[in-house]
N, C-alpha and C positions, 0 to 999 in steps of 0.2 A: 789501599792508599787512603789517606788524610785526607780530605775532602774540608777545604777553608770555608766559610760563608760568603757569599758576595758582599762586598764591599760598597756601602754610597755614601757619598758625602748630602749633607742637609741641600737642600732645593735653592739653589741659585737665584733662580726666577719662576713667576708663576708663568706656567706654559711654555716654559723651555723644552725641547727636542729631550728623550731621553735615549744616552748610549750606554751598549753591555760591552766591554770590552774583552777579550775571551783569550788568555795569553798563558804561556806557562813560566814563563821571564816576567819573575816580582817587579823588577826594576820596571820594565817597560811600561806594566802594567801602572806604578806606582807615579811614571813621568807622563803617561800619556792621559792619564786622569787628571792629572793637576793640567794640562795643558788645555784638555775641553771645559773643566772646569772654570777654567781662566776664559774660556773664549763663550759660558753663560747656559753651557749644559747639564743637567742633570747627569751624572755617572755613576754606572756600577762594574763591577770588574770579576771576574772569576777566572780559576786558575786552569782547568782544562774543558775538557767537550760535556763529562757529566755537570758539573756546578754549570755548566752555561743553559744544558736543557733545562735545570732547575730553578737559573733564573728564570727562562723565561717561561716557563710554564706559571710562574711566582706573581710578573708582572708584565706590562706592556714596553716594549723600547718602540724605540724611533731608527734604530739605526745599530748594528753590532760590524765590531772587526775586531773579527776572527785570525787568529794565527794558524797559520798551513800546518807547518810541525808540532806535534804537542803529544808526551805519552797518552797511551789508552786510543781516545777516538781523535784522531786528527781533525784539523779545520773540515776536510772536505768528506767525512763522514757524517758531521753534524750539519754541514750543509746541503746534503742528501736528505738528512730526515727532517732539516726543516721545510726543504721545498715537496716532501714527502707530505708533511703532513698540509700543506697548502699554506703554511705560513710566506707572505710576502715580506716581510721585514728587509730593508738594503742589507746587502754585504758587503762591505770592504773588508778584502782580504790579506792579510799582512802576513810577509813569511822573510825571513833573514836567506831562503834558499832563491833566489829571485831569479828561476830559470823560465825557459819560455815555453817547455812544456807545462810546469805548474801552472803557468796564470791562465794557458787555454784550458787546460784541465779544470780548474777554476771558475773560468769565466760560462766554462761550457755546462757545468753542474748548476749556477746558477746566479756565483759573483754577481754582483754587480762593479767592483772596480777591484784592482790589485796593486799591491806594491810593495816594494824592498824595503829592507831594515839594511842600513839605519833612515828613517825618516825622518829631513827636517821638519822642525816644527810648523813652520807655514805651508809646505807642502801637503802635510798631513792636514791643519785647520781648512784648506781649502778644499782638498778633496772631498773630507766629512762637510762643508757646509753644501755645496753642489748636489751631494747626494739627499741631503735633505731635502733642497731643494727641490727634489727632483720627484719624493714621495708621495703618495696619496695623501689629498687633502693640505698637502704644505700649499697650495697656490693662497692667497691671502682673498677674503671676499672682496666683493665691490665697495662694503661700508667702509673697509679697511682703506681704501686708496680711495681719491677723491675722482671721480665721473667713471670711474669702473676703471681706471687704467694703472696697469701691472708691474710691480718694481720694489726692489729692496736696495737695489745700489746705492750707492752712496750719491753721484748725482743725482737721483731720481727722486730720494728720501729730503732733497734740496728744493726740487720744482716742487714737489709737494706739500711742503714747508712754507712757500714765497702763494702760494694758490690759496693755502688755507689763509694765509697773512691780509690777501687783497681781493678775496671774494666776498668779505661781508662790508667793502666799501662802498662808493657809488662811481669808481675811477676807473677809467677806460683803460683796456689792456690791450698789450701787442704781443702775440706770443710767435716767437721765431725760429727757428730749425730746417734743417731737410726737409726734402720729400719723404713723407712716410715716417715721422717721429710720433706724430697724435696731436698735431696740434688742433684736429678739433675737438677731440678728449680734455683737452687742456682747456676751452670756452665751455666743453660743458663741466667739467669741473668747477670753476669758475659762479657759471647761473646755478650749478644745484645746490653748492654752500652760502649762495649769497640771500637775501633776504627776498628778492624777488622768484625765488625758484618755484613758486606758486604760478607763477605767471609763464608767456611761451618764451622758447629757445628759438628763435628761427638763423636759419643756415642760409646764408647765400653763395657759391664760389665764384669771385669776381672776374674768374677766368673765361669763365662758362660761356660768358653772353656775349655779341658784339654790344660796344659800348651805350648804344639808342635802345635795341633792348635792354639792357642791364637797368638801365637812368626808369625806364617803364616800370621794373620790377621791382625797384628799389622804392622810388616813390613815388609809383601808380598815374596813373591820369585820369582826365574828364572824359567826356565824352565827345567826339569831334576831332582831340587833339591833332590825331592824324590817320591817316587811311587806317581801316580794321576797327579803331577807338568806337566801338558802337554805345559804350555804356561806362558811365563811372569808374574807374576800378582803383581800389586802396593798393598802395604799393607794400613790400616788407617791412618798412618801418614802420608802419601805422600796424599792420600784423603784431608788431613784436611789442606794441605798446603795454608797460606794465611787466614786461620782460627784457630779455636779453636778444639783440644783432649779433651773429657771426659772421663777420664778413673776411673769409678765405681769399686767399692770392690778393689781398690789398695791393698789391705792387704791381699789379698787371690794370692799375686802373690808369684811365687816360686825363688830361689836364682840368677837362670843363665839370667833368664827374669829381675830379676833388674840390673841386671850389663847391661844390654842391653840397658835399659831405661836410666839407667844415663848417659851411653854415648850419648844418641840423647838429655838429658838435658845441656848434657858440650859443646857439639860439635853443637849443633844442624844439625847433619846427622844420616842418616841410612842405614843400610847395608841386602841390602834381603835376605832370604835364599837362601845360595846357590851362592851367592854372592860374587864376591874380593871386588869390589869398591862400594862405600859409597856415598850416592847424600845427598845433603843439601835439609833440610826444612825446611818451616819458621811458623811454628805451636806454640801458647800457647797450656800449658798444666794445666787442671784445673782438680785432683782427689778428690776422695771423698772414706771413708771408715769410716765403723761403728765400728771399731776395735780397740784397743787404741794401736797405734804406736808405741809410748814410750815403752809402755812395750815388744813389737815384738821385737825390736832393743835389751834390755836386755835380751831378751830369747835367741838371734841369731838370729830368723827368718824374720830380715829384716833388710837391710841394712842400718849401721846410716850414711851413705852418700848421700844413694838416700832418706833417712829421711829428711834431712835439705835441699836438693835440693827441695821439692817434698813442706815442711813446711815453705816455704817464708813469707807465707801471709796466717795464719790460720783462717777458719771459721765456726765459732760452730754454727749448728742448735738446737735452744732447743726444747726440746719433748714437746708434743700436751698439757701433764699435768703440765704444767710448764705458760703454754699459753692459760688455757683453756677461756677467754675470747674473743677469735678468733673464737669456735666452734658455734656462732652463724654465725656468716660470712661465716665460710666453709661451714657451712650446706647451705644457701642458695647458695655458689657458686657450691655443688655438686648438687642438685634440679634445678640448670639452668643449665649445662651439661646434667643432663637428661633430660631436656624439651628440651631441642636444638636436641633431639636424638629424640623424637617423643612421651616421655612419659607423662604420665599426673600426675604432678608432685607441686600439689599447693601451698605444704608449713609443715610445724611443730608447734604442738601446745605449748605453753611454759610449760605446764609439761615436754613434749617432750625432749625438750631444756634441760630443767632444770635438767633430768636424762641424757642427753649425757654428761655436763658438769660434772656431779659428779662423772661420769666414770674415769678410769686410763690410758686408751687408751695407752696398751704396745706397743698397733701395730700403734700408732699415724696416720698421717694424713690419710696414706693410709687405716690403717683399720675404721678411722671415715665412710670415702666416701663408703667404699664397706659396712658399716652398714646401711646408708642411701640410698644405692641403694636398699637395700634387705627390708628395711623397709618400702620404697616407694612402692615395688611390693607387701607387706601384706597391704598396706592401698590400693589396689587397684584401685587408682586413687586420691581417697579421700586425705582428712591433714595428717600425720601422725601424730598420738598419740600414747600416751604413752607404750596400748597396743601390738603394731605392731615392737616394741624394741625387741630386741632379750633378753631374760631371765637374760642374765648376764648382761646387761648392764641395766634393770630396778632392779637388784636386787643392783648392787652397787650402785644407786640411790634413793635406797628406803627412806633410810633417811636423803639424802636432801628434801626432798617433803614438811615432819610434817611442817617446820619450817614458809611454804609460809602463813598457819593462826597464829594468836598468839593461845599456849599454853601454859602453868604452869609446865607440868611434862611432864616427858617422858611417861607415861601412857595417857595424854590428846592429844599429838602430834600425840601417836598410834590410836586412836578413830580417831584424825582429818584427819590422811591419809586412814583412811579404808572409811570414807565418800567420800573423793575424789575420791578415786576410783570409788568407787560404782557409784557416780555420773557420772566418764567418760564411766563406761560400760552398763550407764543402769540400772543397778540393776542386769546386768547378776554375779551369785557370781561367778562358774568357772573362768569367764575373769577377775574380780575384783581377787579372789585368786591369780592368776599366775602375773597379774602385782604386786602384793603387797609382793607374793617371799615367799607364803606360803600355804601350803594343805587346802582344801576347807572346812575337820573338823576343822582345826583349825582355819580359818574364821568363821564359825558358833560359836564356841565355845567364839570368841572375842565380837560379833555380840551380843549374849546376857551376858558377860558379862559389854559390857558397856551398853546393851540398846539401841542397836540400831535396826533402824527396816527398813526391805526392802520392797519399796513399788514394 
């Protein structure tokens, strides 16, 4: 046989993703490159399993999808000997016979994801970008994203944008979302771009305290003020002098406490307990509260003075489900904080993935991470799959899954996720049952209604 040279078109961008595309169908080959292309990556293409070893022995990729059928060495003979030789490179595998043995035979040699031809093109650009996603070293540094915090969306590439825009002012911020979005990533974002980042961040949660302590910590007292007061003591704001105030759950402060705060916004002074006279500070102030403000002001419970002092420069965090294209990224920036801690900690398999994304994550980023901790101590060292998810979170996943083979009905996508499973457990049914979100009669009961058999 003829043996073509791989194919690339000139470098799109510097430090673009590079993919081998590995096809025996010209055309495909010839539309599926002009499509990555378009979408900013670097592409090369070869026509079966020999020219694809030779690319890559040639150069480095980022990502190849591979065709199942092809004369000579097929997709999954070349995908033996690249997991043979210890090459991690993703796989997506691409085959026109889109049964459901292939893609476990696939998945199980070493895929990373599968799918039928024909493929739309936005199906295809998204799968390839997830999987990039998803690679060694794709997670972006801390310089990359402003206070360490993790994201490519398109929301997030937004708040990052309006942070860089009003951190090097001297204007007071409100940053607002859920519970568990990052709004204190978002103030420390904030003082480490700003001009004062030399100076202290201090954190207060205004939730934290009853209100008499809280008014103590904030702006300190004399000595005497009241029972305990043995000695002087500077509050947070005089702490943060020359830096940045975080003050969390702004909206859980009570009426005399914001008359207090507005004065150290108008005046910039404060006055300790217990106190006549009043020192100057020179402090930004950057709150954050998950409570909607507006409506506190119409209730009375908050004052529309310290509202507009406090609302200069508004910043929305959107929730985890709004962004869930990110949840690849987090997941591996939570799995490198646990490895940094001493755990062993290797990774998530893309079923894995593909039920955290389907999830609604009320409790967003925080409760992603603390799912991924817990999941990493049931994979006990191992990948985490799909089994090791906590019950609600593969059950509202469950049918995202069907869709990863091609099916016809919602009866053919049920059969093809009960296969999946089976295949990630083994054949164990109890553990196939509970990730599938269903009693293990009524697994048997499906089992032979479609015909299926456990070896």
């Amino acid at each position: 046989m003829t043996h073509s040279t791989p194919t690339s078109a000139p470098a799109p961008a510097r430090g673009a993703a590079r993919i081998l595309i590995v096809d025996d169908d010209r055309a495909f080959r010839l539309s599926t490159a002009a499509l990555l292309r378009a979408d900013g990556y670097h592409v090369a293409a070869a026509a079966d399993g020999v020219e694809a070893v030779e690319a890559l022995r040639a150069s480095r990729f980022d990502l190849m999808l591979l065709d199942l059928r092809m004369p000579g060495a097929d997709g999954i003979s070349v995908l033996e000997a690249l997991r043979l030789w210890g090459d991690g490179i993703p796989v997506l595998m691409i085959s026109g016979y889109g049964t459901v043995d292939a893609a476990v035979r696939a998945l199980h040699v070493g895929a990373d994801d599968f799918l039928t031809k024909p493929v739309e093109p936005e199906v295809l650009s998204a799968h390839v970008a997830e999987l990039l996603e998803r690679r060694p070293g794709a997670l972006p540094s801390a310089g990359e994203n402003p206070g360490g915090m993790v994201g490519r969306s398109a929301p997030m590439l937004a708040v990052f944008d309006v942070l860089r825009k009003v951190a090097p002012t001297e204007t007071s911020v409100l940053v607002t979302g859920e519970t568990g979005t990052g709004k204190e990533l978002a103030a420390r974002a904030v003082h480490e771009l700003s001009p004062r980042r030399g100076g202290p961040l201090v954190a207060v949660n205004c939730a934290a305290l009853a209100e008499g302590l809280l008014e103590s910590e904030l702006f300190g007292h004399v000595r005497g003020a009241f029972s305990g007061a043995v000695r002087d003591r500077p509050g947070l704001f005089e702490a943060a002098h020359g830096g940045t105030i975080f003050l969390d759950e702004i909206g859980e402060v009570g009426p005399a406490l914001q008359q207090r705060l507005l004065r150290v916004l108008q005046e910039r002074e404060v006055t300790r307990v217990g106190a006549t006279r009043p020192q100057r500070v020179d402090v930004r102030v950057v709150a954050a509260t998950n409570r909607d403000l507006r409506a506190r002001v119409r209730e009375g419970a908050f004052r529309e003075d310290l509202f507009y002092r406090l609302h200069v420069f508004p910043v929305v965090l959107p929730p985890l489900r709004e962004r869930a294209g990110d949840i690849p990224l987090l997941v591996e920036h939570a799995l490198t904080r646990l490895r940094a801690g001493g755990a062993s900690a290797p990774g998530a398999s893309p079923l894995a993935i593909r039920l955290l994304r389907a999830y609604d994550w009320p409790g967003n980023v925080r409760e992603l991470f603390a799912t991924v901790e817990s999941s990493a101590i049931h994979a006990g060292g191992a990948r985490i799959e799909a089994q090791h998810l906590p019950a609600h979170v593969r059950g509202a996943g469950r049918r995202a899954e069907a869709p990863r083979y091609r099916a016809d009905s919602a009866e053919d996508s049920e059969a093809v996720a009960i296969r999946a499973a089976l295949e990630q457990t083994g054949g164990a049914l109890a553990r196939a049952a509970e990730m599938l979100g269903m009693g293990r009669t009524t697994l048997w009961r499906k089992l032979k209604a479609y015909g299926i058999e456990v070896r």
